[in-house]
Biopython code that builds the backbone (N, CA, C, O; Angstrom):
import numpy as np
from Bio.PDB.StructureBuilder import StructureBuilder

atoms = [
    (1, "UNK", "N", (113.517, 113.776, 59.984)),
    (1, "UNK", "CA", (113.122, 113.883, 61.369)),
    (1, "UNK", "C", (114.128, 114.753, 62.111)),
    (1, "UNK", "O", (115.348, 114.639, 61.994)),
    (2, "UNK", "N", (113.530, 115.593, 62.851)),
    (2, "UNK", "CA", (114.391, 116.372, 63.716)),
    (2, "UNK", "C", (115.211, 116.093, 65.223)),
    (2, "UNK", "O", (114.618, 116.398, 66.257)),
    (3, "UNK", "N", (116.703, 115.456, 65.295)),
    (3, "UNK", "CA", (116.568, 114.823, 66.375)),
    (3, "UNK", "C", (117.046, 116.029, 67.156)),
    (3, "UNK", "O", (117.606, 117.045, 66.746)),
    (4, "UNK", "N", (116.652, 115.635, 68.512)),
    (4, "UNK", "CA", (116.187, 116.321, 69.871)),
    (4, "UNK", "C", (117.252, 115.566, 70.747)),
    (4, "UNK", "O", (117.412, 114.359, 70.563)),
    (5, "UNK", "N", (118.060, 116.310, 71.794)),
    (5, "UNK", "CA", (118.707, 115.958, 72.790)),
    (5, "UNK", "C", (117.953, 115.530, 73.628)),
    (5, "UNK", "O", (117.000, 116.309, 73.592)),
    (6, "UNK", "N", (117.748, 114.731, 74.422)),
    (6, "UNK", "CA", (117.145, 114.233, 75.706)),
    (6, "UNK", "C", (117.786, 114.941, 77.062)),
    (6, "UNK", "O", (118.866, 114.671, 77.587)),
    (7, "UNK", "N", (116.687, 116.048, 77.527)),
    (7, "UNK", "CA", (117.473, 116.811, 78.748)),
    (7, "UNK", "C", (117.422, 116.240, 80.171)),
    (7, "UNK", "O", (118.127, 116.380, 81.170)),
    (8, "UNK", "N", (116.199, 115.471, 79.848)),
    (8, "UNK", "CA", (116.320, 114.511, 81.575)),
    (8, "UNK", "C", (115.133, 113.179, 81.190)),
    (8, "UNK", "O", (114.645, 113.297, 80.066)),
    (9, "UNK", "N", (114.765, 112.261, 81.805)),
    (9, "UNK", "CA", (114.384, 111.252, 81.845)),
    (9, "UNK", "C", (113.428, 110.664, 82.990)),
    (9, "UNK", "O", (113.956, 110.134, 83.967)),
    (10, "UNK", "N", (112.029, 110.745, 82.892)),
    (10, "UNK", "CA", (111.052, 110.365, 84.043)),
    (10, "UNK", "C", (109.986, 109.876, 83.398)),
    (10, "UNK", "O", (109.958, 110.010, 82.175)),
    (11, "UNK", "N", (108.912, 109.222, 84.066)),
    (11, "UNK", "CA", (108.157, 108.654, 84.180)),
    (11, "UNK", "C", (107.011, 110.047, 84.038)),
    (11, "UNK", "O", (107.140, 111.128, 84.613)),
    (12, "UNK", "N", (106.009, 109.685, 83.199)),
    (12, "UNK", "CA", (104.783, 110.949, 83.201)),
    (12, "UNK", "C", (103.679, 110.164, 83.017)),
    (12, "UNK", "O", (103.556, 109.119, 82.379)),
    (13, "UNK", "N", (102.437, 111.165, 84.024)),
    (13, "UNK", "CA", (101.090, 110.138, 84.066)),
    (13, "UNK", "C", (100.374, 110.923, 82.745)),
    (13, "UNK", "O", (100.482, 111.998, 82.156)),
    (14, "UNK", "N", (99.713, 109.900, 82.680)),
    (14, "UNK", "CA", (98.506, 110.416, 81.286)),
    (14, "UNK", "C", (98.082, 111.987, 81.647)),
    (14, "UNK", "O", (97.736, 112.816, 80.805)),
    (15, "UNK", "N", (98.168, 112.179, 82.860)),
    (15, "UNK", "CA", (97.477, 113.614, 82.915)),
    (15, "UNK", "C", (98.680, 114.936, 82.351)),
    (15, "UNK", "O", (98.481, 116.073, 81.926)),
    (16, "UNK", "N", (99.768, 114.259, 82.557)),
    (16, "UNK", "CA", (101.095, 115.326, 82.245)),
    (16, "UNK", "C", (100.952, 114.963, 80.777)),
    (16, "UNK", "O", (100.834, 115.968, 80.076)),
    (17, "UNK", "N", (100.925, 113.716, 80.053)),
    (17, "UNK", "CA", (100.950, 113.516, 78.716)),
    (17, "UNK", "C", (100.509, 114.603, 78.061)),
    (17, "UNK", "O", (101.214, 115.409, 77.454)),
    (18, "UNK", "N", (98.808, 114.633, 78.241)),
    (18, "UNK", "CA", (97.478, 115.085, 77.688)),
    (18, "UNK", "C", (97.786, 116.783, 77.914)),
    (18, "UNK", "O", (97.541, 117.655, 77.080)),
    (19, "UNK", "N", (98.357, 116.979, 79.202)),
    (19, "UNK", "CA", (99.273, 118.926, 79.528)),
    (19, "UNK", "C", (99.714, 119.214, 78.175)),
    (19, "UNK", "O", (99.126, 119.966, 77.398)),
    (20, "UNK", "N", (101.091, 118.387, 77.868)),
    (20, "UNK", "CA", (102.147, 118.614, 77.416)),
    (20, "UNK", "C", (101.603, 118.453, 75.810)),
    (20, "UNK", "O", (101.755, 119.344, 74.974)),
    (21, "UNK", "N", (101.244, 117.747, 75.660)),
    (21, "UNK", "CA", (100.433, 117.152, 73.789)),
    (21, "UNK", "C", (99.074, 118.368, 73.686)),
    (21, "UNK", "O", (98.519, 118.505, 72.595)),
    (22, "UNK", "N", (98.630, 119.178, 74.856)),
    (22, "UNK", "CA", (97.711, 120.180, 73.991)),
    (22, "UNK", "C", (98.324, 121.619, 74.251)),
    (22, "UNK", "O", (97.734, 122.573, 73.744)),
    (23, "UNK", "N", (99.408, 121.836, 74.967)),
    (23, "UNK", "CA", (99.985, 122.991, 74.829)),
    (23, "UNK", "C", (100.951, 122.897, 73.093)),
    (23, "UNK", "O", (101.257, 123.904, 72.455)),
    (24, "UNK", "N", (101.211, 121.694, 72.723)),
    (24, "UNK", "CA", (102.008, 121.480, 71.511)),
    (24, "UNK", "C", (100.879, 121.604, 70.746)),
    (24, "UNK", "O", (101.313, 121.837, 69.618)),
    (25, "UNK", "N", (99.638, 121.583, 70.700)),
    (25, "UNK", "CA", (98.957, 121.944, 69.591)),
    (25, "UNK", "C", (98.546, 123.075, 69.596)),
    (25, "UNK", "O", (98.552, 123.527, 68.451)),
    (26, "UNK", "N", (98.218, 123.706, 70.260)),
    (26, "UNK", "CA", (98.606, 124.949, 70.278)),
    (26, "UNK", "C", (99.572, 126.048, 69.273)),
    (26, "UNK", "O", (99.381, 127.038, 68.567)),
    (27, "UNK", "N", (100.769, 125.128, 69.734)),
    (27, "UNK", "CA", (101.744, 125.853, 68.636)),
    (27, "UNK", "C", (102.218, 125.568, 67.434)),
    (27, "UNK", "O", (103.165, 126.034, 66.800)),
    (28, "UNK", "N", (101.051, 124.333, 67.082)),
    (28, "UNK", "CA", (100.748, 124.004, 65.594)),
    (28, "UNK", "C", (100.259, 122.325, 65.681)),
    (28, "UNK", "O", (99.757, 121.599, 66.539)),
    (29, "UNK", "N", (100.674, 122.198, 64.413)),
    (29, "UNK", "CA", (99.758, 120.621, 64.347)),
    (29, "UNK", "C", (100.526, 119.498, 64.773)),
    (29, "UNK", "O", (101.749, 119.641, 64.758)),
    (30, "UNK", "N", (100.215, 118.784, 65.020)),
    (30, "UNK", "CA", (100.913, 117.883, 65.980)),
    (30, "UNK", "C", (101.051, 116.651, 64.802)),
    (30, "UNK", "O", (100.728, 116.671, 63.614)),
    (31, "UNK", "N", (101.701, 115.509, 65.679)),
    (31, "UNK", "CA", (101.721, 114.320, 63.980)),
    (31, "UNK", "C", (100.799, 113.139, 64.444)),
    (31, "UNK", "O", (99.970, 113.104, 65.354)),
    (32, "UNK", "N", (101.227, 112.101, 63.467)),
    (32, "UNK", "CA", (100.026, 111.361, 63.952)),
    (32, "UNK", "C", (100.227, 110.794, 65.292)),
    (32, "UNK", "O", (99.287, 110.819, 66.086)),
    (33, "UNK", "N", (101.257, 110.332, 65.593)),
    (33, "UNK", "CA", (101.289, 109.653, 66.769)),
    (33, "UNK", "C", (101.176, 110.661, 68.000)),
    (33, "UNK", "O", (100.839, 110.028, 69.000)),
    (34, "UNK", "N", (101.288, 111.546, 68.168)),
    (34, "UNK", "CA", (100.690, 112.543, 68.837)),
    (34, "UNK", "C", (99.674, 112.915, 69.222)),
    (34, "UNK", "O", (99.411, 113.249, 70.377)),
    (35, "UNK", "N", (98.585, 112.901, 67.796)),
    (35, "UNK", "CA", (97.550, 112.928, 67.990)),
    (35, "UNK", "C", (96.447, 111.632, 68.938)),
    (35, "UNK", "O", (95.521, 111.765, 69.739)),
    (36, "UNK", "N", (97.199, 110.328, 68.281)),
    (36, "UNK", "CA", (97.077, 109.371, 68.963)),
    (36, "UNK", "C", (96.832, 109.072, 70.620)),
    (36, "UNK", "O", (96.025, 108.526, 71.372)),
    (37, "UNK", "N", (98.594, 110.109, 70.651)),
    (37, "UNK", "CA", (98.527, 109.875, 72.415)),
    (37, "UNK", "C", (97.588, 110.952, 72.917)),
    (37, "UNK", "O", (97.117, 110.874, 74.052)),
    (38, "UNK", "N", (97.286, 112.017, 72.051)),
    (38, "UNK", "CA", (96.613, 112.953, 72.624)),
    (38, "UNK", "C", (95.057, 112.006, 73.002)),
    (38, "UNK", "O", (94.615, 111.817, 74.135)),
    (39, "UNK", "N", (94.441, 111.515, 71.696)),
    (39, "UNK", "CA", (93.645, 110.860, 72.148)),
    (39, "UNK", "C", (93.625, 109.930, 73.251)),
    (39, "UNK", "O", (92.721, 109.942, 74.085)),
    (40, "UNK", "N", (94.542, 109.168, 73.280)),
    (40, "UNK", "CA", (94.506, 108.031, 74.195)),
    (40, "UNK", "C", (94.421, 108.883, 75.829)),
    (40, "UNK", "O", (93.469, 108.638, 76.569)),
    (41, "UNK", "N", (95.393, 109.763, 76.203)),
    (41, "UNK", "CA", (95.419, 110.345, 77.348)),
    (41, "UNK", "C", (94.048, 111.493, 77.781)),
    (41, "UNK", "O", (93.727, 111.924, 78.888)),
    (42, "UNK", "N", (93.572, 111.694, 76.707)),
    (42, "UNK", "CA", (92.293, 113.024, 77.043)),
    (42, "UNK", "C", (91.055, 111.004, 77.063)),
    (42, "UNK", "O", (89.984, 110.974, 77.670)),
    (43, "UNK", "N", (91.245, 110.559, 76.800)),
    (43, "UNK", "CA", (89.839, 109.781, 76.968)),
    (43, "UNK", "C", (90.159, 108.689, 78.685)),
    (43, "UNK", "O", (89.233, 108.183, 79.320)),
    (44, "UNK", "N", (91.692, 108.573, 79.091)),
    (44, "UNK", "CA", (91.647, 107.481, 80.368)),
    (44, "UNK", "C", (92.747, 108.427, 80.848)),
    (44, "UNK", "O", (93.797, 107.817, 81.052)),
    (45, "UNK", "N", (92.809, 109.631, 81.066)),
    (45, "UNK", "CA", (93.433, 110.156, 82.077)),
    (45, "UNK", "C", (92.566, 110.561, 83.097)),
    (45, "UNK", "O", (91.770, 111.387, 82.652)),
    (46, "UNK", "N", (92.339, 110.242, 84.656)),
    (46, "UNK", "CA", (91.383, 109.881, 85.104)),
    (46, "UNK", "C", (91.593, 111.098, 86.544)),
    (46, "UNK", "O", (90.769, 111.187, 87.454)),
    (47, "UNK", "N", (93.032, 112.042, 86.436)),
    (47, "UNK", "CA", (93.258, 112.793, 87.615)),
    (47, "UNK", "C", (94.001, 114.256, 86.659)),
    (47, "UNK", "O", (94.677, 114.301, 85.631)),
    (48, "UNK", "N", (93.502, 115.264, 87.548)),
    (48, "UNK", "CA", (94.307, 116.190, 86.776)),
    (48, "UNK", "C", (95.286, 116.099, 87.146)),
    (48, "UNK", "O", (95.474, 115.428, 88.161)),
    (49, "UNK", "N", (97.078, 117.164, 86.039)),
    (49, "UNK", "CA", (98.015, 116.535, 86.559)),
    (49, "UNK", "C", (98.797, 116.970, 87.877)),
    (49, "UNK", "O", (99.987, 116.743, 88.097)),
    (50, "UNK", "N", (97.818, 117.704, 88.796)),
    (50, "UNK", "CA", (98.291, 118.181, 90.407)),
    (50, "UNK", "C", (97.951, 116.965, 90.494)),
    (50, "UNK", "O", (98.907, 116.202, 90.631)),
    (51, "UNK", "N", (96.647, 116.354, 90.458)),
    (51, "UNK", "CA", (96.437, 115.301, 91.688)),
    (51, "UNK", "C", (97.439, 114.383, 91.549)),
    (51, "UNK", "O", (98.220, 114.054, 92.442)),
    (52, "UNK", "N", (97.412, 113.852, 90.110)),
    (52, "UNK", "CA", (98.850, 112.987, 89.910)),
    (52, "UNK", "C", (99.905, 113.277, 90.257)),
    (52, "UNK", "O", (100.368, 112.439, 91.031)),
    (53, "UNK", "N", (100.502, 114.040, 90.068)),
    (53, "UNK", "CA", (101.740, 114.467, 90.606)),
    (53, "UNK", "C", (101.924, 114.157, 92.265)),
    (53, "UNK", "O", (102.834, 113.562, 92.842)),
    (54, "UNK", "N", (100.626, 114.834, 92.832)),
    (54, "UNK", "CA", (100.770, 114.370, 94.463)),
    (54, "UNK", "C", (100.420, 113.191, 95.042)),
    (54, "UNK", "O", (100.547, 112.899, 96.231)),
    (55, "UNK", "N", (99.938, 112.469, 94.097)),
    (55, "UNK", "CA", (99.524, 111.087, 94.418)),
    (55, "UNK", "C", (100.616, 110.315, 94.259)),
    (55, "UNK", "O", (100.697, 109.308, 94.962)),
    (56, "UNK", "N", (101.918, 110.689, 93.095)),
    (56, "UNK", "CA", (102.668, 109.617, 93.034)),
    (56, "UNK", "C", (103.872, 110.583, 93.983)),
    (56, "UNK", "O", (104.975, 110.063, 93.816)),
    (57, "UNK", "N", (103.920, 111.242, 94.479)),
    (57, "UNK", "CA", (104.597, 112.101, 95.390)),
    (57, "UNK", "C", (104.057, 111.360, 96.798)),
    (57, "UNK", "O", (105.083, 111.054, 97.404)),
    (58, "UNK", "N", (103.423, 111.132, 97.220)),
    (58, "UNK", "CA", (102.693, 110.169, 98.532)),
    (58, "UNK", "C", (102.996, 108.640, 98.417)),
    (58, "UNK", "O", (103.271, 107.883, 99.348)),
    (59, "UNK", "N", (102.862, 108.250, 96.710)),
    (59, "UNK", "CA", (103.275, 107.238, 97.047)),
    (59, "UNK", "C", (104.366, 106.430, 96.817)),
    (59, "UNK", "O", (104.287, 105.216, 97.010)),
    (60, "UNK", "N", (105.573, 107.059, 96.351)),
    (60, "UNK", "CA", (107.092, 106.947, 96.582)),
    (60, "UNK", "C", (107.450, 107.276, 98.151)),
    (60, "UNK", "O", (108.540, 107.045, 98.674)),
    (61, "UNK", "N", (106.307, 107.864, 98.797)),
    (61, "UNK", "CA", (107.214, 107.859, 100.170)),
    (61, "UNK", "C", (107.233, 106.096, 101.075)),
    (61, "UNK", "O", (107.875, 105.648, 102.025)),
    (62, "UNK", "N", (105.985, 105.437, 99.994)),
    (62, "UNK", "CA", (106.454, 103.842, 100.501)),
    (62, "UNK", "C", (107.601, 103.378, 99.992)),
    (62, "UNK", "O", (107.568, 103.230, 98.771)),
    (63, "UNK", "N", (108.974, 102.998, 100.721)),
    (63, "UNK", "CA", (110.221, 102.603, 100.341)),
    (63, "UNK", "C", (110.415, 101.472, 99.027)),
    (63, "UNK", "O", (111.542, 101.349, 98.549)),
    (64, "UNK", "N", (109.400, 100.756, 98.537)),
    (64, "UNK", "CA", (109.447, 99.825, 97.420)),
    (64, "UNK", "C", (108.352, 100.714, 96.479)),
    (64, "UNK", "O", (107.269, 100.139, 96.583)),
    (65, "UNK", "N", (108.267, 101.507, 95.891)),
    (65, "UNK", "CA", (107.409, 102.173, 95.141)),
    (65, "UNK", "C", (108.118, 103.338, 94.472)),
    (65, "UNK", "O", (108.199, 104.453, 94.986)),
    (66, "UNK", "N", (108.613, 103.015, 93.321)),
    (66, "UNK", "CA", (109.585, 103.318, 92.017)),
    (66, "UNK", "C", (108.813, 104.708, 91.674)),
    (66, "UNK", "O", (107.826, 105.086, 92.304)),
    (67, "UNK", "N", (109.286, 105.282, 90.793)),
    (67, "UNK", "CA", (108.465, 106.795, 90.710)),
    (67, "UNK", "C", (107.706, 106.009, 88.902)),
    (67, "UNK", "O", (106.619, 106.444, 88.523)),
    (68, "UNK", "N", (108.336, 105.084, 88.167)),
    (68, "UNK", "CA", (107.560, 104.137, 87.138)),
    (68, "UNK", "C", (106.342, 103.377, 87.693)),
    (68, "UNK", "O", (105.398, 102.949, 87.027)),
    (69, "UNK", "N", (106.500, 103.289, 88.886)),
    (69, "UNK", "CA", (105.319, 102.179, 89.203)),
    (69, "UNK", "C", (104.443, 103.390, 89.294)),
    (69, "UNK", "O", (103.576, 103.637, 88.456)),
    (70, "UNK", "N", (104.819, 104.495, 90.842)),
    (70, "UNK", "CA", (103.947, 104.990, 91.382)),
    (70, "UNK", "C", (102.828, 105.707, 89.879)),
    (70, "UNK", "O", (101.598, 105.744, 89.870)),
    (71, "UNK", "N", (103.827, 106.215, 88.709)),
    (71, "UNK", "CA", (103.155, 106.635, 87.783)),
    (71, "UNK", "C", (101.935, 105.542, 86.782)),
    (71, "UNK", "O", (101.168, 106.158, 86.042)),
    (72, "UNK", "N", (101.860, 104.463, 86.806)),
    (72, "UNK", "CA", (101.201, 103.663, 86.838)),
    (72, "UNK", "C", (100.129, 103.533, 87.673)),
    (72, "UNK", "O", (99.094, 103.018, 87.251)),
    (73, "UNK", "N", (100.212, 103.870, 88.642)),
    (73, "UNK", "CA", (99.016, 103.548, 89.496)),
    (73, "UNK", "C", (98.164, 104.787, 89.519)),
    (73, "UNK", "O", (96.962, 104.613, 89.724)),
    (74, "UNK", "N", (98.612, 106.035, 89.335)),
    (74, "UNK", "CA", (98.637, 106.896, 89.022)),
    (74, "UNK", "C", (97.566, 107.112, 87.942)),
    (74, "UNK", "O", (96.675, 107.936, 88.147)),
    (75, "UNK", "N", (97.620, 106.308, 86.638)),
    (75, "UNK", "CA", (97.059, 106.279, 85.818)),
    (75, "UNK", "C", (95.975, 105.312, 85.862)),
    (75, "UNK", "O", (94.961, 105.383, 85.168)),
    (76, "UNK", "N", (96.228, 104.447, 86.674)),
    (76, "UNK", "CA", (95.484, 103.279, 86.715)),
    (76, "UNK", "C", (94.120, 102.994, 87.834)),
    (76, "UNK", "O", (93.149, 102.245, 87.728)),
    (77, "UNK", "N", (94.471, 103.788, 88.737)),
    (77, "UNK", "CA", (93.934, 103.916, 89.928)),
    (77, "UNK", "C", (93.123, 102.425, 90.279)),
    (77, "UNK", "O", (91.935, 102.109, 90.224)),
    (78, "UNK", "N", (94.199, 101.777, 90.613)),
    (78, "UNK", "CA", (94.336, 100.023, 91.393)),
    (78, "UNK", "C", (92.562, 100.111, 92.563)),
    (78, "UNK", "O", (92.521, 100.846, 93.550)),
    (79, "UNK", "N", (91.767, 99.536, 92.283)),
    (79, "UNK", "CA", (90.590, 99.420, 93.496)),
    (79, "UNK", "C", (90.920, 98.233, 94.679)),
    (79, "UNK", "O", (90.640, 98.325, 95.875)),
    (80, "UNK", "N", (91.692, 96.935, 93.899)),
    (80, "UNK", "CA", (91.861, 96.452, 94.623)),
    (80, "UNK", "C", (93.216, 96.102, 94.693)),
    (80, "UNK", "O", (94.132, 96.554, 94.007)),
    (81, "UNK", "N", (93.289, 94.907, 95.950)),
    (81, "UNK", "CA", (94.642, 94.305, 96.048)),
    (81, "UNK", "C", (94.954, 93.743, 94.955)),
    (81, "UNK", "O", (95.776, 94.375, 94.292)),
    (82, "UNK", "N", (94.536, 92.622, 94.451)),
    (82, "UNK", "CA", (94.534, 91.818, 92.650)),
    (82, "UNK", "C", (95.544, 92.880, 91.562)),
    (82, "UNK", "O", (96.592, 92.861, 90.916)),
    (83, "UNK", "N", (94.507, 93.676, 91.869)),
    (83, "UNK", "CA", (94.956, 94.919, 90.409)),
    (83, "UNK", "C", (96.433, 95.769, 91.021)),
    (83, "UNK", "O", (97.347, 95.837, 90.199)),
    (84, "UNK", "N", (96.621, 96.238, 92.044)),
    (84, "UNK", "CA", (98.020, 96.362, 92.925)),
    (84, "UNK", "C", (99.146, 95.560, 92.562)),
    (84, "UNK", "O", (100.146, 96.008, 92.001)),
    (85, "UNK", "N", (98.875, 93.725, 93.066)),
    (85, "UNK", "CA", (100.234, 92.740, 92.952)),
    (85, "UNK", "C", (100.328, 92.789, 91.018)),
    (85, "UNK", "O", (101.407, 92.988, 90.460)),
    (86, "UNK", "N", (98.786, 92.533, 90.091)),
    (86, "UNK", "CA", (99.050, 92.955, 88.861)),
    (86, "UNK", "C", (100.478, 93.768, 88.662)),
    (86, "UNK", "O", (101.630, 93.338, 88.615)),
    (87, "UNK", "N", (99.901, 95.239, 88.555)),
    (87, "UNK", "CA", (101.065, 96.185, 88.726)),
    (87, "UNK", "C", (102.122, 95.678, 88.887)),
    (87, "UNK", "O", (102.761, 95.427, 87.865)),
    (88, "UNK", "N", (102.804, 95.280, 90.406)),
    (88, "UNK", "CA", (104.073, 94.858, 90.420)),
    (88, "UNK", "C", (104.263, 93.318, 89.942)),
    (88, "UNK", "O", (105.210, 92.658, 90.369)),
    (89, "UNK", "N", (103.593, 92.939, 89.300)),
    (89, "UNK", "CA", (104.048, 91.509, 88.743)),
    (89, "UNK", "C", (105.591, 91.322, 87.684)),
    (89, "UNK", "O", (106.345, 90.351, 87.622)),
    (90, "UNK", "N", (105.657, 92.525, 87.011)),
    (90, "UNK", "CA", (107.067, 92.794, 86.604)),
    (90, "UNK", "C", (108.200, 93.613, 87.334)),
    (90, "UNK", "O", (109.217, 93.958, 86.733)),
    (91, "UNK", "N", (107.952, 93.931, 88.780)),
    (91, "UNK", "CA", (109.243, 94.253, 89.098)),
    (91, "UNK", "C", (110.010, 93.064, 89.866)),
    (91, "UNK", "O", (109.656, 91.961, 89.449)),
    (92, "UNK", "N", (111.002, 93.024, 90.916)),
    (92, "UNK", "CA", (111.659, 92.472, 90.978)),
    (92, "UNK", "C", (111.375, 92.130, 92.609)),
    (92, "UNK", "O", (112.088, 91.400, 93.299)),
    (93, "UNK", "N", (110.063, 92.893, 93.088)),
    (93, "UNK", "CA", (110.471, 92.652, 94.531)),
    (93, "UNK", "C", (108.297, 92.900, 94.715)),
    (93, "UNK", "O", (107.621, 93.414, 93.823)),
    (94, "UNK", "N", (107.859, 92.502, 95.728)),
    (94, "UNK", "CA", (106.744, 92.700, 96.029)),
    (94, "UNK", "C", (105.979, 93.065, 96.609)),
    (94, "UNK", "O", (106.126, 93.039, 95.387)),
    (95, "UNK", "N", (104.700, 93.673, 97.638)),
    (95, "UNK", "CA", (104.740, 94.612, 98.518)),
    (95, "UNK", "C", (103.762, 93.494, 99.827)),
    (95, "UNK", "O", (102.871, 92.655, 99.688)),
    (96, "UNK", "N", (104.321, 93.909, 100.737)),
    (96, "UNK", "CA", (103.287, 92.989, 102.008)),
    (96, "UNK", "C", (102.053, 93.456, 101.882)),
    (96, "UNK", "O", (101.639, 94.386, 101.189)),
    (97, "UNK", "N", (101.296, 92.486, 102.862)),
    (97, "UNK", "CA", (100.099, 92.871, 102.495)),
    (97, "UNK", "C", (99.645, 94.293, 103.481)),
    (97, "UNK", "O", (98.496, 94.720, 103.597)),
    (98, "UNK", "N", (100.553, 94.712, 103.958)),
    (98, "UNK", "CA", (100.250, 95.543, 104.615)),
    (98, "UNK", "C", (100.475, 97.007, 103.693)),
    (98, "UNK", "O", (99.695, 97.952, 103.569)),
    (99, "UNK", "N", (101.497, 96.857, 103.256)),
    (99, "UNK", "CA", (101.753, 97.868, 102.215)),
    (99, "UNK", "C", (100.591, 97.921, 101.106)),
    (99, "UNK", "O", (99.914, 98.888, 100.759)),
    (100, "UNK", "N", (100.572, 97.017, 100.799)),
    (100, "UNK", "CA", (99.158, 97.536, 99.366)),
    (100, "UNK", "C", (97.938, 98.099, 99.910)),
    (100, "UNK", "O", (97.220, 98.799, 99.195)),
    (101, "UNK", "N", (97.583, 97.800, 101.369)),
    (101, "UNK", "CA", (96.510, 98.113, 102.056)),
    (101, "UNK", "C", (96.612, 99.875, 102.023)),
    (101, "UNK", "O", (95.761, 100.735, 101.794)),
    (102, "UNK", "N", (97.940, 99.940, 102.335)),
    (102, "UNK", "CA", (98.159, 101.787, 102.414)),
    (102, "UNK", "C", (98.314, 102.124, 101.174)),
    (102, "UNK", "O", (97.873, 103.231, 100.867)),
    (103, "UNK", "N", (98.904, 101.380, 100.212)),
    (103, "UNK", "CA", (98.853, 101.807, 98.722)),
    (103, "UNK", "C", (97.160, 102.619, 98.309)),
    (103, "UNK", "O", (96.771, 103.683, 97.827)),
    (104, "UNK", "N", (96.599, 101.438, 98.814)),
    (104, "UNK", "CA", (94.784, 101.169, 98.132)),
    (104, "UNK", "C", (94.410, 102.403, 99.212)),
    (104, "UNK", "O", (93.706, 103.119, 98.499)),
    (105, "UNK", "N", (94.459, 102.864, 100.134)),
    (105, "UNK", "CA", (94.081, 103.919, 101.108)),
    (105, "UNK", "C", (94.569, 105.481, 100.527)),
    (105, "UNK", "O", (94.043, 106.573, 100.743)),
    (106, "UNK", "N", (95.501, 105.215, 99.896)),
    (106, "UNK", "CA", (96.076, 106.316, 99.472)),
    (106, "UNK", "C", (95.280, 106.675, 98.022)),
    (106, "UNK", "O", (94.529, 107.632, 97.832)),
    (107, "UNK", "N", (95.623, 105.744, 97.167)),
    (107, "UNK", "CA", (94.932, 105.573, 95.357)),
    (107, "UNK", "C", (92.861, 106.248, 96.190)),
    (107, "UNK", "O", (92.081, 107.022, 95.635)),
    (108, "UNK", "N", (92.707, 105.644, 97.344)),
    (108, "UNK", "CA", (91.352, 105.894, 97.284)),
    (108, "UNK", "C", (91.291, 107.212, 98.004)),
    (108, "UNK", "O", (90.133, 107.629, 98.047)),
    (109, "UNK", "N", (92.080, 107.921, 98.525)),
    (109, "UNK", "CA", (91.605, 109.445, 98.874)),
    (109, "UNK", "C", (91.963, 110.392, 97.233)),
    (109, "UNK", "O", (91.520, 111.522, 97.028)),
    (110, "UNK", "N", (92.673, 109.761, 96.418)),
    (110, "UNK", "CA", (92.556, 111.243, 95.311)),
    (110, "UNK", "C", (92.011, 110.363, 94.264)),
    (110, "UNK", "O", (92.322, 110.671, 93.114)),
    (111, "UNK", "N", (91.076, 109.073, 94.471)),
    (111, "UNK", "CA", (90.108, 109.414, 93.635)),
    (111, "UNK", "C", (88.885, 109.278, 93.844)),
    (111, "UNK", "O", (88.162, 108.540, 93.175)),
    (112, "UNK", "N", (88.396, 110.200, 95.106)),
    (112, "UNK", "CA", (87.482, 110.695, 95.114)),
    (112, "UNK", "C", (86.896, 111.783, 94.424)),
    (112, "UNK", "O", (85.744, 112.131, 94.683)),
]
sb = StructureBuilder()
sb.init_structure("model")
sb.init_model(0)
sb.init_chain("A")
sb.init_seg("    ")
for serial, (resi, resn, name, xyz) in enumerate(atoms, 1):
    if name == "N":
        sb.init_residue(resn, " ", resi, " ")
    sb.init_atom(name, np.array(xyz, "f"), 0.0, 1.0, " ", f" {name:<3s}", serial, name[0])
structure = sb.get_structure()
């Protein structure tokens, strides 16, 4: 196996995955687990990766919304409140109900 330096460290939505895994096939064959994610991200990546990108760019500007979460929701596109507190059920802190309301306002203008 060829190891690789790690040049920086972030969070990527299925739509950057599915970018990044078919420009690599491109420049040859990819392995299995690759192919895997390729599959997994070309069948439930649900925004191209502008919209994602600006969706989780909008929604880190709510002060409790991690650029890991926002990429999650991102992928997930939350309809309701339920599926929102879901989401943060593993972090450490939780959002009012006023906040998920703008969360869910936001998730519902880019996926229209």
């Amino acid at each position: 196996m060829i190891e690789k330096e790690s040049v920086s460290n972030r969070p990527a939505t299925l739509a950057e995955v599915k970018e990044v895994l078919e420009e690599r096939k491109k420049e040859g064959e990819l392995g299995f687990e690759q192919q895997t994610a390729l599959a997994y991200a070309t069948k439930y990546a649900k925004l191209s990766k502008k919209k994602a990108a600006e969706l989780m760019e909008e929604l880190q500007k709510i002060n409790k919304v991690k650029p890991t979460v926002a990429a999650k929701i991102a992928d997930i596109l939350p309809k309701n409140s339920d599926q929102i507190r879901l989401i943060f059920a593993n972090e450490r802190y939780s959002l009012s109900a006023e906040e998920i309301k703008e969360v869910l306002k936001i998730v519902e203008k880019y996926s229209k």
